[in-house]
N, C-alpha and C positions, 0 to 999 in steps of 0.2 A: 504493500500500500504506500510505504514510504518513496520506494522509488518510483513509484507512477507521479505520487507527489512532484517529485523533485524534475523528473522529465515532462513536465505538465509546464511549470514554471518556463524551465528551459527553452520549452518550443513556444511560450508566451513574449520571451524576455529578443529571442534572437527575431522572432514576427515582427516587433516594437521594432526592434534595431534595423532589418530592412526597411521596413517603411518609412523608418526617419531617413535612411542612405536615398532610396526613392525620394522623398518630400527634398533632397537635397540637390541630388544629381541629375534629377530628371530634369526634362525642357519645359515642365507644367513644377517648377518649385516654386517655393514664394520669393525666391532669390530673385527669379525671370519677371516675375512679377514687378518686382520690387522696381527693378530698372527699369520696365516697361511702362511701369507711370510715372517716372519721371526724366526719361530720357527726350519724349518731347517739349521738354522745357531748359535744357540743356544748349548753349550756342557756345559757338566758337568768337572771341574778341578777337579782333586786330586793331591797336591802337597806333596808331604813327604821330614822331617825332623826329622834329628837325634834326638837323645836321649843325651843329656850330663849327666851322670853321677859320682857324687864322686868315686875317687879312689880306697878309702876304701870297695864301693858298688863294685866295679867291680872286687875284687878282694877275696871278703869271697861266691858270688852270683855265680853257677854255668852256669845259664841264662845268655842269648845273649837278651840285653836289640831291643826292637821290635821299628823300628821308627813308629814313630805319621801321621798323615796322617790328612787333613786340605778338607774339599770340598766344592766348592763353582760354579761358573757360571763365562761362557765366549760366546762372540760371535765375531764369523768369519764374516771379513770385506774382502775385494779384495785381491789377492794375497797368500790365504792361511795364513793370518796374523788374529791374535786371539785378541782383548781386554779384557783386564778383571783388577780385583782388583792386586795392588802392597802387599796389607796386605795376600794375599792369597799365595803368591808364596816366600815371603820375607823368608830366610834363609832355604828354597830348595833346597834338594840334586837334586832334581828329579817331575818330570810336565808331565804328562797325560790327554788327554782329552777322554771322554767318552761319546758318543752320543744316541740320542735318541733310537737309535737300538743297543742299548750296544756294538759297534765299539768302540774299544781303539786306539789310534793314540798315538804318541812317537811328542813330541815337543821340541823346544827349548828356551830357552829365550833370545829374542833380546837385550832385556832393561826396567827396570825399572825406576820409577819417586817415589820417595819419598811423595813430599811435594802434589803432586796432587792426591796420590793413583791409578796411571796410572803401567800398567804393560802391555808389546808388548811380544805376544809368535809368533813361527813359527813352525806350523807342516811341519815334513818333507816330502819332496814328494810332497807338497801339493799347487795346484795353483788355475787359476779359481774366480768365484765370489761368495761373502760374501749378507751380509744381506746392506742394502742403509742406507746412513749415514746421515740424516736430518741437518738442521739449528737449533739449540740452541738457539740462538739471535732473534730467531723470535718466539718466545713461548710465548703463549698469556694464562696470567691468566683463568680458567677454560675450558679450554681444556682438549679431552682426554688424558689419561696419561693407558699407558700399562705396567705392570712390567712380563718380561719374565723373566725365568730363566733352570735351570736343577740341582738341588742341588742331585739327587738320581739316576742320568740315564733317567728319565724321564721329561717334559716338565713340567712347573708349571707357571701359569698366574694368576696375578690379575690384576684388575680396579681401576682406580681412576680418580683424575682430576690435572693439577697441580695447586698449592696454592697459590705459593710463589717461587720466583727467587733471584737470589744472595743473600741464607745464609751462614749464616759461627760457624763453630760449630767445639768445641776444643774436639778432643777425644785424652787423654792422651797427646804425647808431638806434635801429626800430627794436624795443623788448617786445615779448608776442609775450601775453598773458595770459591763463585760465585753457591752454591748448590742449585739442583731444590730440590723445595718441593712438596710433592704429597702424596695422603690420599689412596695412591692405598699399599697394606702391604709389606713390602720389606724384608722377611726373610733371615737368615744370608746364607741359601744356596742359595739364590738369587742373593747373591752379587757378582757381576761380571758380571751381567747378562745384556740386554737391557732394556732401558725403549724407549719404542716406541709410535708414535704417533696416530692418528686415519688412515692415510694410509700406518703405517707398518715401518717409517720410524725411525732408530735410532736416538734418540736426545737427552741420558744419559747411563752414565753406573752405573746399581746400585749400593750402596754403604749398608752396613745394618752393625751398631754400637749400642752399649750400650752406654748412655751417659745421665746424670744427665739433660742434656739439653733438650732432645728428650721427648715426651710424644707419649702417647699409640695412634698408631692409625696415625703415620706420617713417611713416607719414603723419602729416598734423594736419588738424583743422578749425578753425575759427569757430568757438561756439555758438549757434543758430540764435540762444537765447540774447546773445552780445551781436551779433546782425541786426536782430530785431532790436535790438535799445538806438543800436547808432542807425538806423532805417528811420526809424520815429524821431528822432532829433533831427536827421537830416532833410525832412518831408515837412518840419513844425516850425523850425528856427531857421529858413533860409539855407540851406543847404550848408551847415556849418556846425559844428559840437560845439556848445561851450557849456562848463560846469555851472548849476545849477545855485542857488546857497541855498545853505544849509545851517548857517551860523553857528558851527563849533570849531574850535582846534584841537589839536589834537600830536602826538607823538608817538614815538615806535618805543615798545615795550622791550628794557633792556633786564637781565637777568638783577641787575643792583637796584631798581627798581620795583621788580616783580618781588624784593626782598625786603624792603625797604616798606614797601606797603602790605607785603605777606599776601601776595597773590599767585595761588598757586599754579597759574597758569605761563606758559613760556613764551608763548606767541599770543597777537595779538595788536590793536593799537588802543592807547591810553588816551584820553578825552583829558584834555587839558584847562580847556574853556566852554562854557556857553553862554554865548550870547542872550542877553533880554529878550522877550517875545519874536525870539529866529525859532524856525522850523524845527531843529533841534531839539530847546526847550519845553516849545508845544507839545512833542513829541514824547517828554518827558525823559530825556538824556542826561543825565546829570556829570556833573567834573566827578574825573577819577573812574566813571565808566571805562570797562575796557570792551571795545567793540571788537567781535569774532565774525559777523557777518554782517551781507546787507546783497537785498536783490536776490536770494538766494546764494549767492558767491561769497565763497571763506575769503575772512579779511586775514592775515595770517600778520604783513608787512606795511610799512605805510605806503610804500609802490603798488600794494595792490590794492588800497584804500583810494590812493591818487584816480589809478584804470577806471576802476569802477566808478566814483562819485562821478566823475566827468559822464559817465553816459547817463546820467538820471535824468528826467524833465519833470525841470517846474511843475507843481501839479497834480503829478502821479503819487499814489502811495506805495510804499515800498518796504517788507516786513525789515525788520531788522535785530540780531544779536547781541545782546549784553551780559558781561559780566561782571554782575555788582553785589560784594561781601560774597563775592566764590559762590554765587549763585545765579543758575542761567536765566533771564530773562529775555521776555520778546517784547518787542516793539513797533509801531508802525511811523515811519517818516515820509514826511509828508515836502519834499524842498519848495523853494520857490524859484520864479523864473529870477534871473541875473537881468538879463535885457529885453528891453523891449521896444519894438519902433524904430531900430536903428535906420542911421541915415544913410541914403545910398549918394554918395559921391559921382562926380563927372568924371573924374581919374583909378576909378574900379576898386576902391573903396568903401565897406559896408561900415560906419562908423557909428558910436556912442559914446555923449558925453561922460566924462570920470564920475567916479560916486564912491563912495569910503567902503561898496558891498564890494563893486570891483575890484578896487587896491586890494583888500583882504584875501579877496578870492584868489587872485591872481599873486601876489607875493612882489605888488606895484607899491615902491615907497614915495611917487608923486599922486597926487590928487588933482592937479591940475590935465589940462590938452585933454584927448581923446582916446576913447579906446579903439581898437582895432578889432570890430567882429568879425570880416573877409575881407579874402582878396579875391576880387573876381575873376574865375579863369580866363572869361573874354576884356579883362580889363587891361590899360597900359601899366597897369604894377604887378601882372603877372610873374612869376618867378625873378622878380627884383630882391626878394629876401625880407620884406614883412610878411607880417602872419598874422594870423587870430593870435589874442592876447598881448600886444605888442601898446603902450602908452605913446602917441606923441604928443612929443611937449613943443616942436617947433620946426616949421617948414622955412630952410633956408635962414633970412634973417629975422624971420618973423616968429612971433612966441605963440604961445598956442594953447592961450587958456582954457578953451572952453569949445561949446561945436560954434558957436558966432563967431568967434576968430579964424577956426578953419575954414568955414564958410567964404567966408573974404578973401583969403588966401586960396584956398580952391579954384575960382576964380580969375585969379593971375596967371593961374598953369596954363600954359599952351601946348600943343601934341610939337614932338621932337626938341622937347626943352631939356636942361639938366636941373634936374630938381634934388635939394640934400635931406634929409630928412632925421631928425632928433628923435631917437626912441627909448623907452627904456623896456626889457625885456626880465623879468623875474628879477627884478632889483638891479639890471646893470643896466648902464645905459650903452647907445650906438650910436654911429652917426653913417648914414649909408646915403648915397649919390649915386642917382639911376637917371636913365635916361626915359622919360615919357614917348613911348611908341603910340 
């Protein structure tokens, strides 16, 4: 009786196991599946950028230098709105997408993000529904892991599993935060692409680097849930991130510290200050809180405290982690906007007057001139070397108290002039002279 038992089991356990190899390997998996609904939303980038040339080159050279051209992966989300890589489209005259039926489309770009390698396009025309945007925050260690892409006009998949959640890994001067790890291959035309889950659903956008840190055989991808924070910033506030306030400060949790106050925790950041009736407070944050999360995302460092607050918007509520007297508590934060109404300039400048929320925010030790929300792609200070969060205090020889002063001055600029410009950047000042194209 016992071994019919036992061979009962047996022919139950190895039935299971075929059928999962079936459900696996077969051309009806949910793997085929998976791709198959979201591979027509999947396009091939080509971005083209000029040629800079010496003088001397362009003048002995009878040749009309050829721009360079970049290609890589994106996918259409709702609205006819495109994700994909910021490294891909950065210093773009021009953005095409190309589909798996070799369709070209004409797009634009709404906004880029820097620090997260987020980049929003908009094909023109173009409305309707996109590929389903997953949960990030719910991605469980050895799960499937999908990498779509279209680096050549056509569709290109690999497999894997993910690994590993919130890494962080320096390629040259951009840190990549909160990155999924996955054994599935993430080739550099891949990047910009989906990584989707086992029911099809986005929940990264690849990302494929060179980096002393990386070994053979591991891909990353931008978590879906940090797409969608910098998608909704870049769609609300002008096509541009900036942090929100929140009115606290705050410090990285050092071991003499963690001793000193008898908190037995190692990591984390310490809440230093709150401000009077700031979002914080309302919030009920108090000095000496040591904050462990927010947005769902571990606060571990003050760099990932920085990553994160910057993608919040005014507005939104947002759970949040505390520990106070070695006891965990939840919270909800509530920030508010920074700016609002900024001015658009003739010279491709999205400007706002100083305010003592800005100086704080930004780590700006003038209060006078203007802040710097954009620079416009299609503007004459394109890649001149302002930025968002940059203070001017003075155009040339003129000061620049306030936006009435810039205003006036604005005004004077002429196209192909040499203009100098006074800034101060996170407490240091600059002085940069560009030519108005």
């Amino acid at each position: 009786m016992n071994v019919l038992r036992v061979l009962s089991v047996f022919i139950l356990l190895s039935s299971s196991a075929l059928a999962t190899d079936e459900a696996i390997y077969s051309k009806d998996s949910p793997i085929v599946h998976a791709v198959e609904r979201v591979s027509p939303y999947v396009f091939n980038i080509v971005s083209t950028r000029p040629i800079k040339l010496n003088p001397w080159y362009q003048l002995f050279t009878p040749f009309e230098p050829q721009p360079r051209h970049r290609l890589g992966s994106g996918v259409m989300i709702a609205g006819g709105y495109v994700l994909t890589n910021q490294h891909l489209i950065q210093d773009a005259v021009g953005v095409k997408l190309v589909s798996a039926e070799s369709k070209e489309m004409k797009c634009e770009v709404v906004g880029e993000d820097y620090p997260t390698d987020i980049a929003l396009l908009k094909v023109k025309g173009k409305g309707g529904g996109g590929a389903v945007l997953g949960d990030s925050n719910e991605l469980k260690l050895g799960e499937w892991a999908i990498a779509v892409g279209n680096p050549f006009g056509t569709p290109s998949v690999t497999l894997g599993v993910i690994s590993a959640l919130h890494r962080s890994i320096r390629v040259g001067e951009r840190i990549y935060r909160h990155l999924i790890q996955t054994d599935a291959a993430i080739n550099p035309g891949n990047s910009g692409g989906p990584l989707v889950d086992i029911n099809g659903m986005v929940v990264g956008i690849n990302v494929a680097f060179l980096s002393s840190e990386v070994g053979q055989g591991v891909g990353f991808a931008i978590p879906i849930d940090i797409a969608k924070m910098v998608t909704e910033k870049l769609l609300t506030e002008g096509g541009v991130v900036i942090k929100p306030w929140m009115g606290m400060e705050y410090q990285e949790l050092t071991s003499d510290i963690a001793r000193h106050l008898r908190i037995s925790e190692t990591q984390g950041v310490l809440i230093s200050n709150v401000e009077d009736k700031s979002p914080a407070q309302k919030a009920g944050i108090k000095r000496m809180d040591l904050l462990k999360g927010i947005a769902g995302f571990p606060i571990k460092t003050l760099d990932d405290l920085r990553y994160i607050s910057r993608l919040l918007k005014g507005g939104n509520e947002y759970p949040i982690t505390l520990i106070r007297d070695n006891r965990e508590i939840k919270l909800t934060l509530k920030p508010e906007p920074l700016i609002s109404k900024p001015y658009t300039s003739s010279i491709g400048l999205k400007v706002h007057e100083m305010n003592e929320r800005i100086a704080k925010t930004f780590g700006l030790k003038g209060r006078d001139g203007v802040f710097v929300c954009k620079v416009e792609r299609s503007g004459p200070l394109w890649g001149s070397g302002l930025q968002t969060g940059d203070r001017i205090y003075a155009i040339g020889r003129y000061k620049i108290r306030d936006l009435k002063d810039f205003k006036k001055v604005e005004g004077m600029i002429s196209k192909g002039s040499r203009v100098t410009f006074l800034f101060e950047r996170e407490g240091v000042s600059y002085r940069l002279t560009t030519l108005i194209r």
